[in-house]
Each structure stands twice: as C-alpha cells, then as structure tokens.
N, C-alpha and C positions, 0 to 999 in steps of 0.2 A: 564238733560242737553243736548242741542242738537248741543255741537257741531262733535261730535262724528260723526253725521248723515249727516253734514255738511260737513265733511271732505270727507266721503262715495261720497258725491254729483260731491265734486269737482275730486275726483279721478278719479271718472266714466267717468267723461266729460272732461278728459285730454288724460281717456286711451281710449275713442272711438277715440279720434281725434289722438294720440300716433297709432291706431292701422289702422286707413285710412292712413298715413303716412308711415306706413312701407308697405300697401299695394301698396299705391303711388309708393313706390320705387319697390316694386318686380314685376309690371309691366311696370314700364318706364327703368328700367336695370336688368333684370330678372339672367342673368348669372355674375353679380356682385351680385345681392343680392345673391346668391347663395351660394358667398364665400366670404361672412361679417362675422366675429367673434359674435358668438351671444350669449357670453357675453357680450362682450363691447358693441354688439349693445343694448338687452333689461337693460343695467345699466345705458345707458342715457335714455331709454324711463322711467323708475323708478327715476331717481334723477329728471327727470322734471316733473313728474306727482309727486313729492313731495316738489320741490321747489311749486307749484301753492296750492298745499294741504296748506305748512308755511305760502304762502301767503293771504289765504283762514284764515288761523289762525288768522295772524295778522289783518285784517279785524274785524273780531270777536272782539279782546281784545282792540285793540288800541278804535273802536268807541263803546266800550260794557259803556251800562249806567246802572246803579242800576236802577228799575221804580217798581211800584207796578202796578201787572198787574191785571186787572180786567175785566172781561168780554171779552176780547180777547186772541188769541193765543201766546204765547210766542213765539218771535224770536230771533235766537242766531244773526241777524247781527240790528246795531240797527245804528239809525241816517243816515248820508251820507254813512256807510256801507252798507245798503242793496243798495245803488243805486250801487255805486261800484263794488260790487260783480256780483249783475245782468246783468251791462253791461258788466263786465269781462268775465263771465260766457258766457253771448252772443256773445259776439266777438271770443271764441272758441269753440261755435258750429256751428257757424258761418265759421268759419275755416275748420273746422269738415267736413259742407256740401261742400262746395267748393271741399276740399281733394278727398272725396268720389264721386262726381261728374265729379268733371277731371280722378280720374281712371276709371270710368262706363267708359265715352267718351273714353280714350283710348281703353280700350279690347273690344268696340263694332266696334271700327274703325280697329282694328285689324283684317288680316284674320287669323284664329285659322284650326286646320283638327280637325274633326270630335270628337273624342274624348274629345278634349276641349272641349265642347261644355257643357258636364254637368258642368263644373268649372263657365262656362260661366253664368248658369243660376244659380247656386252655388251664383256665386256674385251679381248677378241680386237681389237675394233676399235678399242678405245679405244689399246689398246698398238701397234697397226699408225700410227694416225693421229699418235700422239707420235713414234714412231721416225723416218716420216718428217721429222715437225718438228724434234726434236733434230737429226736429220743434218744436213737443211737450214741449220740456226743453228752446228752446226759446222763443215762444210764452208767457209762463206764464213770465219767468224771465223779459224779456220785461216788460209784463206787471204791474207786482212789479214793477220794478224801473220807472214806468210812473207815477202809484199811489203814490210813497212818491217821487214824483217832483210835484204834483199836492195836494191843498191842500184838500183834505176830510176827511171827522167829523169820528170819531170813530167807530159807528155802521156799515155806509156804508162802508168803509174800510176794515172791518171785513168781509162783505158781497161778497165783491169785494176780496179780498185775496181768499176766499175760491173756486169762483168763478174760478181764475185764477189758480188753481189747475185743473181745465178741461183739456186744451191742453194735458198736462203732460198724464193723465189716458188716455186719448182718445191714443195719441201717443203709448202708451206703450200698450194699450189693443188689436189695431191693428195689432199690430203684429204677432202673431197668423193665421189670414186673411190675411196676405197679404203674409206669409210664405206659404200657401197653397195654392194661387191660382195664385202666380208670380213661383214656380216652374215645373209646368206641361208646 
C-alpha cells in the first residue's frame, strides 16, 4: 500500500518549505524571531504540514479506483488525483524555492562581520542543496501531471513515468557535490 510513502512525500515538501519560512523570518526579524514561543511556533509548522498530509489523503481516497493492474506500476493517486496532487505539490516547491531564494538575497545583501561569515556559507549550501532538491521534485511531478493531461497508451506511459523519476535521483544525488564544493 503506498499511501504511507505518500504521506512521507507530502510531509517532506511542506517541511522543507515550513523550514525556508522559519528561515525567512529569522533573517528578515532576527531579534523577534529570537523571542517567538517555539512551541507555539513549531505546532503550527506541524498542524500545517498535517493539514496538507489529510489533504494528500483525501486525494488518495476520494479519486482511488479499484483497477487490475497489470504490467505497470501501481499508484496510490489515480484519475484527476494524480494531476491534482502534482500541481499541488508543485505549487509548494515552488513556493519553497521562492522562500529560500528571497532569504539567500537577503543575507548576501546583508553586511555580516566576519565571523558570520561561516553561517554565511552554512546557508549558501544549505539553499544550493534544497534548490537542487525542490527542482528535482518538481521537475518530475510536473512531469506526471503533463502525462495524464496528455493522452498515452500504456506501455509508453510506463516508460515515461519511470523516466520522470530522473529529476528526482539526479536532485537528490547531487547533493552530496554540491555540499563539498559550495562550502570552501
């Protein structure tokens, strides 16, 4: 059953974007965020990366079809859910990058003394290593929901899914690379 893994997906991509946003704030008001209650602050990053998880659910169940599957891979969102989902999903890494982008521009527009300076590069890598990851996750998702707006036959569609699993690996393998050579 995958929705399990699907829930994993969507949590992830609420908490990179939940976690550019709290970054957002601790340098656009750094001695406010400072003295934010953080309970109260990380129980709404959690009730919202769990409202988007239910909604990730209902996706699932509301468009889930009984099918016999045969020769392809099983997907927990099925009909106008996966388009759904995909754009969903892309419109908050999408978000995601924006976030993480308007902070990079802040703290390099910033002047920092010297000792910031590691933080500096600190985030440098941290916002390199997300971007590729966002991209990665929306690149493919994209891609899905192009392919079932589009009509193709079975076999190519399978080809084509598996296909759009690239971004994603590439994204995510990079990382590594770009942690070593964006920190020095």
């Amino acid at each position: 059953f995958q929705m399990i893994p699907e829930m994993g997906c969507a949590a992830g991509q609420l908490a990179v974007l939940s976690i550019g946003v709290d970054r957002l704030m601790s340098v656009l008001a750094p001695f406010r965020y400072q003295q934010t209650n953080v309970r109260a602050h990380l129980t709404v990053h959690f009730v919202i990366i769990s409202l988007f998880c239910a909604f990730n659910a209902f996706l699932i169940c509301h468009f889930y079809r009984a099918q016999q599957v045969i020769c392809q891979m099983n997907s927990a969102f099925h009909a106008e859910g996966v388009v759904v989902y995909a754009v969903t999903s892309s419109c908050v890494n999408v978000v995601a990058m924006i976030v993480y982008g308007v902070s990079w521009r802040l703290i390099k527009s910033r002047a920092f003394p010297a000792e910031v300076e590691d933080a500096r590069k600190a985030f440098r890598t941290i916002l390199l290593v997300t971007i590729f990851d966002i991209v990665g996750w929306t690149s493919t998702q994209l891609i899905v929901a192009i392919l079932f707006l589009v009509d193709v036959q079975g076999s190519v569609r399978l080809c084509i899914i598996c296909l759009a699993g690239i971004p994603v690996h590439i994204g995510i393998s990079v990382k590594m690379s770009v942690y070593y050579i964006s920190r020095s």
